[in-house]
C-alpha positions in Angstrom: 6.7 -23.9 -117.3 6.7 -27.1 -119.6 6.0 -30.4 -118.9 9.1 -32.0 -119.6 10.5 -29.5 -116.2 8.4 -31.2 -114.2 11.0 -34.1 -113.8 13.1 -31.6 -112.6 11.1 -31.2 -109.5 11.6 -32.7 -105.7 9.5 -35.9 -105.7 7.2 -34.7 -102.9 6.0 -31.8 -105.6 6.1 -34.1 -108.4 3.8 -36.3 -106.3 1.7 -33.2 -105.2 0.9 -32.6 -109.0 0.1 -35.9 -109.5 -2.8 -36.1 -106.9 -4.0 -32.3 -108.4 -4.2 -33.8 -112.0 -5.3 -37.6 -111.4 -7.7 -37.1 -108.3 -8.7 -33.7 -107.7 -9.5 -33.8 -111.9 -7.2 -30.1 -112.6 -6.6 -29.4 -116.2 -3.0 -29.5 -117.2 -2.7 -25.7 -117.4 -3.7 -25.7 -113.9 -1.0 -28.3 -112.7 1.8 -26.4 -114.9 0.4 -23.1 -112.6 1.1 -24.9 -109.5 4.2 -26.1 -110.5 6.0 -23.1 -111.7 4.7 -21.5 -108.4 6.2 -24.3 -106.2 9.6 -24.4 -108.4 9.9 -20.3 -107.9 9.4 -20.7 -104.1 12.2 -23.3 -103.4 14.8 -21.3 -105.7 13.6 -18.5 -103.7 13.9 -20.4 -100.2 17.7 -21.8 -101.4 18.5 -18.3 -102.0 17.3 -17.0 -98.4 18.4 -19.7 -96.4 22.0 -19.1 -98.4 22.0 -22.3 -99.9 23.2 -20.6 -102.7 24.8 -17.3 -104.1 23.1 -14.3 -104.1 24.4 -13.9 -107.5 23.5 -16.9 -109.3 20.7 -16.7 -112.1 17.7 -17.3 -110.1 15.6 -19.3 -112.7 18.8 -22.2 -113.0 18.6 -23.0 -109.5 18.2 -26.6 -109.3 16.0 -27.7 -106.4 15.3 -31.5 -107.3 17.7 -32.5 -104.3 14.7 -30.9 -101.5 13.4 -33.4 -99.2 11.1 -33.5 -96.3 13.2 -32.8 -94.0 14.1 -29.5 -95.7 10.2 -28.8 -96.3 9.9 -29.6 -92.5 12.1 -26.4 -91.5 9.8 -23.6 -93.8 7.3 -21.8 -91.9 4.5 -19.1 -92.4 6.8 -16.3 -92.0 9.0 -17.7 -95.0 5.8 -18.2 -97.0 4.9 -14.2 -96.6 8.8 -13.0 -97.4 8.1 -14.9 -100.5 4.7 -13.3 -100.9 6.7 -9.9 -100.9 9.4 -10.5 -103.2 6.6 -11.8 -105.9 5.6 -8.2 -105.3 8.8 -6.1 -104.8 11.3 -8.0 -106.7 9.4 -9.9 -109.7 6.7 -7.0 -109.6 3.6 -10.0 -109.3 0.4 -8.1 -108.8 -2.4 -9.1 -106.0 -3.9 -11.4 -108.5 -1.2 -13.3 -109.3 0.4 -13.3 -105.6 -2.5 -14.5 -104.1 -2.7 -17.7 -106.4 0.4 -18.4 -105.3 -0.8 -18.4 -101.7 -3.4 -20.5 -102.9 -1.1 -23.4 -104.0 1.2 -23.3 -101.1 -1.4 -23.6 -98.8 -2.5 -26.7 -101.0 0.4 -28.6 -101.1 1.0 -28.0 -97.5 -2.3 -29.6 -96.9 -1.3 -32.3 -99.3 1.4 -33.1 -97.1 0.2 -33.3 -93.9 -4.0 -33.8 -94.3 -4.2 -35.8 -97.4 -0.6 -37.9 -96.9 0.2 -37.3 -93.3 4.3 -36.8 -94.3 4.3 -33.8 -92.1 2.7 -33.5 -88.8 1.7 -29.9 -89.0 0.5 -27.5 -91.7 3.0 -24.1 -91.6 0.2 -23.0 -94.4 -2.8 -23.3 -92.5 -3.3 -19.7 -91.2 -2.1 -18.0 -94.6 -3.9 -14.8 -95.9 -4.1 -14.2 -100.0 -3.4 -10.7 -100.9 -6.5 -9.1 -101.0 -7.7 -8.8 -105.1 -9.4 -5.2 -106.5 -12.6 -6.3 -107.8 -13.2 -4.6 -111.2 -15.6 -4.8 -114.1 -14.5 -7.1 -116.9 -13.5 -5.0 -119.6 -15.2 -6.0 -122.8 -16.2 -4.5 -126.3 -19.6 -3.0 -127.4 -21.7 -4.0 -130.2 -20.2 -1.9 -133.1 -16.7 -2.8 -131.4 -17.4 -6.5 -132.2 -18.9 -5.6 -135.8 -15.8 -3.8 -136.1 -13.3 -6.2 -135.4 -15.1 -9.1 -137.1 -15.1 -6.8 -140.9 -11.4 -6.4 -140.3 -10.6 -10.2 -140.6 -8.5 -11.5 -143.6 -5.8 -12.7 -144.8 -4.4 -16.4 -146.4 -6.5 -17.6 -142.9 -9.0 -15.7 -142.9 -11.9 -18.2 -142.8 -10.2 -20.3 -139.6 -9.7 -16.2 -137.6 -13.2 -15.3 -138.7 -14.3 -18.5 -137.5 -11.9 -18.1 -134.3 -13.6 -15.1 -133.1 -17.0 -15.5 -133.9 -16.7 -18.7 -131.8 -15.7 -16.3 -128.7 -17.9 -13.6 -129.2 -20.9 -15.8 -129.6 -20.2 -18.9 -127.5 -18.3 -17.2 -124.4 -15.4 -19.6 -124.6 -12.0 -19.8 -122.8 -9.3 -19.8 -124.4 -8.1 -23.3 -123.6 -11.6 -24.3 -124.8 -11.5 -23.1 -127.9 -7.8 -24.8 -128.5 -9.3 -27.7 -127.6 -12.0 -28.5 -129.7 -12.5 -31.4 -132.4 -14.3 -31.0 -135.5 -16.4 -34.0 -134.5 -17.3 -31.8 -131.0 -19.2 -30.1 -133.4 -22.9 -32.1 -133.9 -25.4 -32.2 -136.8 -27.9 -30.9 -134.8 -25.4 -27.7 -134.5 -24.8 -27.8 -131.0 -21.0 -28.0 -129.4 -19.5 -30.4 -126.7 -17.0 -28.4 -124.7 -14.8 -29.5 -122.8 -13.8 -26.7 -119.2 -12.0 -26.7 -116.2 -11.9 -30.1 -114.7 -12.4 -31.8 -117.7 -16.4 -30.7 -116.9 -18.4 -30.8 -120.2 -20.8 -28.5 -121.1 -23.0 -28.6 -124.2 -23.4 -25.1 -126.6 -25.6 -24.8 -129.3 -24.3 -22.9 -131.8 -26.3 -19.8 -133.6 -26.6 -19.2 -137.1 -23.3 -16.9 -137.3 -21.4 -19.5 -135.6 -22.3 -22.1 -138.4 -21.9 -20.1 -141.2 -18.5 -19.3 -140.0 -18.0 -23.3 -139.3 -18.9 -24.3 -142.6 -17.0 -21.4 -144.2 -13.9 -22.8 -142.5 -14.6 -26.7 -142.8 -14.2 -26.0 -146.6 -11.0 -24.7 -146.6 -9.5 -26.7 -143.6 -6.6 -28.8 -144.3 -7.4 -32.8 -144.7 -3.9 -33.9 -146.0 -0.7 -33.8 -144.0 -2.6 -32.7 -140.8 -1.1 -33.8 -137.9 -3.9 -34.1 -135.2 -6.6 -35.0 -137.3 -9.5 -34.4 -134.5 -8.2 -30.8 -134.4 -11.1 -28.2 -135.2 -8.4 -25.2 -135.6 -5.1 -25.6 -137.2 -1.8 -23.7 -137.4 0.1 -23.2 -140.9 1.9 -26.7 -139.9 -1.2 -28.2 -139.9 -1.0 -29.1 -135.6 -3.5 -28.2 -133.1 -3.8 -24.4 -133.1 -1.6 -22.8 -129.7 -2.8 -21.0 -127.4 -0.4 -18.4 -127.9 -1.2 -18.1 -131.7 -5.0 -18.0 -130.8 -4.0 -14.9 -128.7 -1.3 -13.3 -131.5 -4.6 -13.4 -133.9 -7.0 -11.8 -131.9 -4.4 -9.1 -130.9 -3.6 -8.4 -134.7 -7.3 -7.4 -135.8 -7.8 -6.2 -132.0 -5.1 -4.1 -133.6 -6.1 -3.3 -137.0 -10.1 -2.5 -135.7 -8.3 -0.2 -133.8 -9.1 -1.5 -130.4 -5.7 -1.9 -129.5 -4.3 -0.5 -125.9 -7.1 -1.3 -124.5 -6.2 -4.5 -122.5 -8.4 -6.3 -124.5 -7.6 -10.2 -124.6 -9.0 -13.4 -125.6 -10.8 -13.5 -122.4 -12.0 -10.2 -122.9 -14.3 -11.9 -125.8 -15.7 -14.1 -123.4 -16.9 -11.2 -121.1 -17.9 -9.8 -124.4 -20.2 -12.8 -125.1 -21.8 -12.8 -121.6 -22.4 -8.8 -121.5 -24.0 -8.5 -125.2 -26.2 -11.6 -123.8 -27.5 -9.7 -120.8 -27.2 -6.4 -121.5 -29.0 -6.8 -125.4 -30.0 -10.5 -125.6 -32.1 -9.6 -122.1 -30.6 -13.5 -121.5 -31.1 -14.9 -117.9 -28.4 -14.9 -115.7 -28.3 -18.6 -114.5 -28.6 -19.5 -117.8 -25.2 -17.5 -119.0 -23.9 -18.8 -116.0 -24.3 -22.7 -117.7 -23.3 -21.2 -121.0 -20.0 -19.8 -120.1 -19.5 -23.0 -117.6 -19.1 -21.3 -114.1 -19.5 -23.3 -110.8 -21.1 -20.3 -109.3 -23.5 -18.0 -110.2 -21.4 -15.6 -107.6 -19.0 -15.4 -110.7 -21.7 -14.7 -113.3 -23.1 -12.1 -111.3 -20.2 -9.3 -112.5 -22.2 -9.2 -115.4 -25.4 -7.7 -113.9 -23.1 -5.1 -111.9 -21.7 -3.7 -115.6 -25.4 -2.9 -115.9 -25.7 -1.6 -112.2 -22.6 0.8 -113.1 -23.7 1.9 -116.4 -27.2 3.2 -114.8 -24.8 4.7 -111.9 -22.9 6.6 -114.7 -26.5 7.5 -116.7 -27.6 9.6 -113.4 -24.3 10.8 -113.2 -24.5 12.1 -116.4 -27.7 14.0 -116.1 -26.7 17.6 -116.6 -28.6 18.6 -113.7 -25.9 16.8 -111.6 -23.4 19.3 -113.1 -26.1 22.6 -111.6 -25.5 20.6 -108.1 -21.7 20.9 -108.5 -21.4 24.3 -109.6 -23.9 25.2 -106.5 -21.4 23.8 -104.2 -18.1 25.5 -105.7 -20.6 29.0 -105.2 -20.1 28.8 -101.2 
């Protein structure tokens, strides 16, 4: 969803985002989330309650014209028929479903805890889909040599730079986007700025500053249109996410590390398992280096060790004698 469509919301959502972005601190990515998930489930209650044609293109349905009254009639049981469509009709997985349970239940309790326009919650009692927890995915050591000897090209210096950045520093993507050159200190450590507008400071190792310095001397100075910008595009703006993700894909590609679901993201878990599983790095302090609230969320990265030693004693080929003893009787 984009900005601009946000105008194009009822006011009581348009409010709601509002008092997610100015007072509970959420980054603008976050508030766009909530908003697209708010806009799908009003088309989606105009379309139940028949307020519309079954036939209509479901992403033009204009719901500005909701008011309380209207938000007044929905109930829990409305909130899980919208669960399951996510799931059987626009084929949302638990992940992505259960956010969306998240931000209903949110800007139900906007409306009647925080603002008090509604006497009861409908939200209150909802359940999230329950999430498979799995192991990061991430690449090994000569994966990540790989991929980094593959970079070139007329912006070679800024991709080189780009990735080493993520495999070193553990940085999200919206992080990286949004870095300035002058984030970057002479005593080569990095201000980063993470969810809720939380800094976090990074120093940088030897690779990264190579690679910064490799890029400051061919960055553009002339004609660039966000001057504070560390990364640029060819048009000399801010660096997109989605181009951030289209070059990591192409030498994900070209390593031949494509297909793997590998992702920008997947570099940070990258970062945090070469840390712990090579660098013998302390947990609570990857946990402040990747910027997580809890060390709960850090923690995956001890259990890729914990299911690599599972798999070691699973390998032993005396496990294999046990098997073929059993198949005997």
């Amino acid at each position: 969803m984009r900005k601009e469509e946000i105008k194009e919301l009822p006011e009581s959502v348009r409010d709601f985002l509002h008092y997610m972005n100015v007072i509970k601190n959420k980054s603008e990515l976050t508030v766009l989330e909530y908003a697209s998930d708010l806009r799908m489930f009003f088309r989606f209650m105009y379309v139940e309650r028949g307020l519309v044609s079954k036939d209509v293109d479901f992403d033009n349905i204009a719901i500005s014209a909701i008011d309380l009254d209207f938000i007044k009639t929905i109930t829990i049981s409305d909130a899980y028929s919208f669960l399951a469509y996510c799931k059987n009709e626009r084929h949302n997985d638990a992940a992505s479903r259960s956010r969306k349970a998240s931000t209903l239940r949110g800007f139900f309790k906007y409306l009647s805890v925080k603002t008090k326009q509604i006497d009861e919650n409908p939200m209150e009692e909802l359940e999230s889909p329950k999430t498979k927890k799995s192991l990061p995915k991430y690449l090994t050591l000569d994966e990540s040599v790989d991929l980094l000897n593959c970079i070139d090209g007329k912006f070679k210096e800024r991709d080189y730079c780009i990735i080493v950045f993520f495999l070193n520093c553990g940085l999200r993507l919206a992080e990286l986007v949004g870095l300035n050159y002058n984030d970057i200190k002479s005593d080569n450590s990095m201000r980063v700025t993470g969810k809720g507008n939380k800094e976090r400071i990074i120093y940088l190792n030897e690779m990264c500053i190579n690679a910064y310095n490799e890029y400051m001397k061919v960055r553009p100075n002339d004609g660039v249109k966000d001057k504070y910008a560390l990364f640029l595009s060819a048009r000399k703006s801010r660096i997109s996410p989605k181009t951030v993700q289209y070059i990591v894909k192409t030498f994900l590609d070209k390593a031949g590390l494509g297909g793997k679901g590998l992702s920008t993201h997947k570099l940070r878990h990258t970062a945090a398992t070469l840390m712990y599983q090579q660098g013998n790095v302390d947990i609570l302090l990857i946990k402040e280096l990747l910027g997580h609230e809890n060390l709960a969320t850090t923690e995956i990265y001890t259990h890729i060790v914990d299911s690599q030693l599972k798999d070691a004693v699973s390998s032993n080929p005396l496990n294999a004698l046990s098997k073929d003893k059993k198949s005997d009787k």
